[in-house]
C-alpha positions as CSV (number, residue, x, y, z in Angstrom):
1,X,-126.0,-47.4,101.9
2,X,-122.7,-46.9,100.4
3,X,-119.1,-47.1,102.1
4,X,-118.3,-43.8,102.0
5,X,-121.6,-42.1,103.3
6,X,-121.3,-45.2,105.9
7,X,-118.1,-44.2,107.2
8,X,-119.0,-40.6,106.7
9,X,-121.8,-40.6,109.6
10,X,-119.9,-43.0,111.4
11,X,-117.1,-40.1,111.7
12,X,-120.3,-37.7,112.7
13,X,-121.0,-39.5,115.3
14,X,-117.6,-39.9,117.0
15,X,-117.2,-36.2,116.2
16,X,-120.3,-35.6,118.1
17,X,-119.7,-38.1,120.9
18,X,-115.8,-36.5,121.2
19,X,-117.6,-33.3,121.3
20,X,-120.2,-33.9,124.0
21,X,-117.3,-35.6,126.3
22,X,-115.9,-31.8,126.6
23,X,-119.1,-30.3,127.3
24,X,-118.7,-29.2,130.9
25,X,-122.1,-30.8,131.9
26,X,-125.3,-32.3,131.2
27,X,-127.4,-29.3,132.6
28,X,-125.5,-26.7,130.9
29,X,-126.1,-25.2,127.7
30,X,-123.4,-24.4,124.9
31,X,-124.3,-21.7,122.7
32,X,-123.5,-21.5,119.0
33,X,-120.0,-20.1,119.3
34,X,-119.1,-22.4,122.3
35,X,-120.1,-20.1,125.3
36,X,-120.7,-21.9,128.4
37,X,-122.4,-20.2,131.5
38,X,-122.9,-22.2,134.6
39,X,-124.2,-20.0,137.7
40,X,-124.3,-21.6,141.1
41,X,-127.9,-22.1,141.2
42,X,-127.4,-24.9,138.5
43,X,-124.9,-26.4,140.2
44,X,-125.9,-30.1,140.7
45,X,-124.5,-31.6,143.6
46,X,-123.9,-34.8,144.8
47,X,-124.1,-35.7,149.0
48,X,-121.0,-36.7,150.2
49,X,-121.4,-40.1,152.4
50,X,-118.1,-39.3,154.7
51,X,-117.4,-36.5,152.8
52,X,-117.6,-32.9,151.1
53,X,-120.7,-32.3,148.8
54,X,-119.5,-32.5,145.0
55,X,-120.7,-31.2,141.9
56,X,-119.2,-31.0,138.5
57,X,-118.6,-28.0,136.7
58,X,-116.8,-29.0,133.6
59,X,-115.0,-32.6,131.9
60,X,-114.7,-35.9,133.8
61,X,-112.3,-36.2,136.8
62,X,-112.4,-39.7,136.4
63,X,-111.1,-39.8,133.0
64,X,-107.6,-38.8,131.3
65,X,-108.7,-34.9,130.5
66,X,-108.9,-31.3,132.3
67,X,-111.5,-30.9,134.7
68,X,-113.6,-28.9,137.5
69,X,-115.3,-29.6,140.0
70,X,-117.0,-27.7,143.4
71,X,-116.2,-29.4,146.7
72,X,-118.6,-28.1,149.3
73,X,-118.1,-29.1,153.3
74,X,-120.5,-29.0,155.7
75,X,-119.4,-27.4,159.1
76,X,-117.7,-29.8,161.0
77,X,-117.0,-32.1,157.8
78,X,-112.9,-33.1,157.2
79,X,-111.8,-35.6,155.0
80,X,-109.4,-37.8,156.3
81,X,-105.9,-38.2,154.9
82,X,-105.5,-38.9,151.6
83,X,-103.6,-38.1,148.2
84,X,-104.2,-38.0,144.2
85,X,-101.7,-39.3,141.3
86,X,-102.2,-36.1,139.5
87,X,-101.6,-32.5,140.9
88,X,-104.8,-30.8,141.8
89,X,-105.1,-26.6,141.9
90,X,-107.6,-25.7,144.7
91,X,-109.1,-22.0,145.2
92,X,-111.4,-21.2,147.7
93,X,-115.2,-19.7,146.8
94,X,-116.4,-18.9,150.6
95,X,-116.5,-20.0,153.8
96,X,-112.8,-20.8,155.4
97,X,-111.9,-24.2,154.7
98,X,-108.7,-25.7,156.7
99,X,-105.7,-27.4,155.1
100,X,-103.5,-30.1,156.2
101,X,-100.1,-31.1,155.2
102,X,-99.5,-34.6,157.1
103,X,-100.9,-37.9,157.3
104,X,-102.0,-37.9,160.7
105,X,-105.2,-35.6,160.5
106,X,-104.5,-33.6,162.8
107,X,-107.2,-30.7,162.9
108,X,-105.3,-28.5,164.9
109,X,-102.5,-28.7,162.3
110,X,-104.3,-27.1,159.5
111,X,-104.4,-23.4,157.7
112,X,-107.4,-21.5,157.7
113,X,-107.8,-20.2,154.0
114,X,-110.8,-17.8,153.4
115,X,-112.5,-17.1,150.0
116,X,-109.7,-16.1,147.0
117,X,-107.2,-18.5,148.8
118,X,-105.0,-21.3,146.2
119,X,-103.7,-24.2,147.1
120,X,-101.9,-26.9,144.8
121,X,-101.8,-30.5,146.3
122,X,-99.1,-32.2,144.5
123,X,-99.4,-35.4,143.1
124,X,-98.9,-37.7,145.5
125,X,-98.4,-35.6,148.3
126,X,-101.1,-36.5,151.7
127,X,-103.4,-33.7,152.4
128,X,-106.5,-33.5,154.8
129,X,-108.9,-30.5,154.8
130,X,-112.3,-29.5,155.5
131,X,-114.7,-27.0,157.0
132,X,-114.8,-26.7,161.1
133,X,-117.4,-23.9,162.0
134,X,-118.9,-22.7,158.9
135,X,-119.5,-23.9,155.3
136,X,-116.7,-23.9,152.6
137,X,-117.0,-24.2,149.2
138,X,-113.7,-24.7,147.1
139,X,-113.1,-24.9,143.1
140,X,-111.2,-28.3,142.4
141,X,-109.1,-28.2,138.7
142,X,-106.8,-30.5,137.2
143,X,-106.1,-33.9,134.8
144,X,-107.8,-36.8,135.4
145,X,-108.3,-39.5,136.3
146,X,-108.1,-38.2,140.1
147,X,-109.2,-40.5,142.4
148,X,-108.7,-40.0,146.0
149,X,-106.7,-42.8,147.7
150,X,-106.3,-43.0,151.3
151,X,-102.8,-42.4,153.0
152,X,-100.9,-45.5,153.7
153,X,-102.4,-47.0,150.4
């Protein structure tokens, strides 16, 4: 094989890789022109251990690039305090899920936000929420890599 047909599919396949890295997920299709439909149905979510539910709706949160992703809490489920380096945009699909603003997770210090409610959380800033007597479901966007690191860390 020549050089330049060599280098020519090695550029392919980065293009392809680089390409796939933006697809919003593995189970969802992209159609010719780019389209991308995700209903909730496909959603594929991940059990939370002491947390929310997660599933990933589109890019990587843990790498440098835009992303989205569904937190769902179970009633009764609050995270505890904590922040993220990069500023996260949080709306509200159903349920009410309850916001706090310190680091002492304090339940009865939260907002109650029902569905169509935004939030940011700065970067940086310590935040707590969660669900207390019914499910919520909220949309997570913003830059990676967002890892959530306890308060006092």
């Amino acid at each position: 094989m020549n050089r330049y047909r060599w280098t020519s599919l090695l550029g392919a396949a980065l293009l392809c890789a680089a390409a796939a890295s933006v697809v919003p997920s593995s189970f969802a299709a992209v159609d010719a022109q780019g389209f991308t439909i995700v209903k909730p149905d496909e959603l594929k979510w991940t059990p939370g251990t002491d947390g929310p539910d997660i599933a990933n709706v589109y890019g990587d949160p843990t790498k440098k690039e835009f992303y989205i992703i569904r937190a769902r809490f179970k009633p009764g489920v609050m995270s505890k305090p904590h922040y993220h380096p990069t500023d996260r945009h949080v709306t509200v699909i159903s349920g009410t899920w309850w916001a706090g603003t310190s680091a002492d997770g304090d339940r009865s210090k939260t907002v109650p936000l029902g569905p169509g409610s935004y939030m940011i959380h700065p970067a940086g800033a310590v935040h707590f929420d969660g669900a207390k007597d019914v499910e919520a479901i909220v949309e997570i966007k913003g830059i990676g890599p967002a890892p959530s690191i306890p308060a006092g860390k």
